[in-house]
C-alpha positions in Angstrom: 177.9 237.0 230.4 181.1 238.0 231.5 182.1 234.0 231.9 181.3 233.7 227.8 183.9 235.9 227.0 186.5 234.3 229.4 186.4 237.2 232.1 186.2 237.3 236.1 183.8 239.7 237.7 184.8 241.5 240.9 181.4 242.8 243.1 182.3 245.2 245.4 180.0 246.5 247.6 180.2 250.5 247.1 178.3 251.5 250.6 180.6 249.1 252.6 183.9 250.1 250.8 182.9 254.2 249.8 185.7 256.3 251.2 188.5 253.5 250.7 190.9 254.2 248.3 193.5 251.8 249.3 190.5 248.7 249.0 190.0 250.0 245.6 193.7 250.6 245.0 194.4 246.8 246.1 191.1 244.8 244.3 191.6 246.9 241.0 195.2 246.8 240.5 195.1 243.5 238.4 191.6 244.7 236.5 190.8 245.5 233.1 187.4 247.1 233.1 185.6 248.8 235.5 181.9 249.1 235.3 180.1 251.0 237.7 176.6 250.6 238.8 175.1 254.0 239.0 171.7 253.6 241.5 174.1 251.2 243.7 177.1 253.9 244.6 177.5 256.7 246.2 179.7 260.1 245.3 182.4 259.3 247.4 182.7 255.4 245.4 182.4 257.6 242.0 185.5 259.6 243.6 187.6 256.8 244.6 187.1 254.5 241.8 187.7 257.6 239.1 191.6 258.0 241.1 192.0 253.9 240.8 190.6 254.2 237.1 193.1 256.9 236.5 196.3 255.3 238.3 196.0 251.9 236.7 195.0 253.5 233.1 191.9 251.5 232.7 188.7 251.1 230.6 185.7 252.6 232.6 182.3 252.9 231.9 178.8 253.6 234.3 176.0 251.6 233.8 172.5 253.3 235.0 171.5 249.6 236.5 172.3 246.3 237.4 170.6 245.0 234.4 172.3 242.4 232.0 171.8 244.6 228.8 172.4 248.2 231.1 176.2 246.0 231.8 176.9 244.2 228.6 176.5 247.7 226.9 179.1 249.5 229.6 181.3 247.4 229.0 181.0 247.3 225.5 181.8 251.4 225.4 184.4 250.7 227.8 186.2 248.2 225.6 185.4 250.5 222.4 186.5 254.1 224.3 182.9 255.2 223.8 181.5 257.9 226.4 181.3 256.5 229.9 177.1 257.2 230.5 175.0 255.8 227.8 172.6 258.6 228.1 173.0 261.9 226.0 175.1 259.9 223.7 174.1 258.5 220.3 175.6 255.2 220.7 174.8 252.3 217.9 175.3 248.6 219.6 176.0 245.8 217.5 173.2 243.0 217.2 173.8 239.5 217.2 172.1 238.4 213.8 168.8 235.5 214.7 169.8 231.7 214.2 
């Protein structure tokens, strides 16, 4: 998905990397969206990414899985400055009309 629209994902493992700052300082500094996977972090990821989020002014949104639809939609509120979590929030998605 992410290769369709001309982009580079960046995996990083949040139980490996939790309580570094500086990693996250260093492999987000040339980013332009963040999602985060929210059943595969821990607080302490939460924590470090929201001070890299907030340092390098980017577009940040939490996606409950790994899914391909639970991502395409974080993103999509990241790119639109929609509500980070999906859930509580009234959110209308755009559909691709059937060919």
């Amino acid at each position: 998905m992410i290769d369709e629209h001309n982009g580079h994902a960046l995996l990083i493992d949040a139980f490996k990397h939790s309580n570094s700052a500086s990693f996250y300082n260093q492999q987000l500094s040339q980013t332009d969206i963040v999602v985060m996977v929210q059943n595969q972090n821990k607080h302490a990821t939460s924590k470090a990414l929201s001070k890299a989020v907030k340092q390098y002014d980017l577009k940040m949104a939490i996606a409950n899985g790994g899914g391909l639809q639970q991502i395409e939609r974080a993103m999509y509120r990241a790119v639109k400055g929609l509500p980070a979590f999906e859930s509580g929030n009234l959110i209308t998605y755009p559909q691709a009309e059937a060919q």
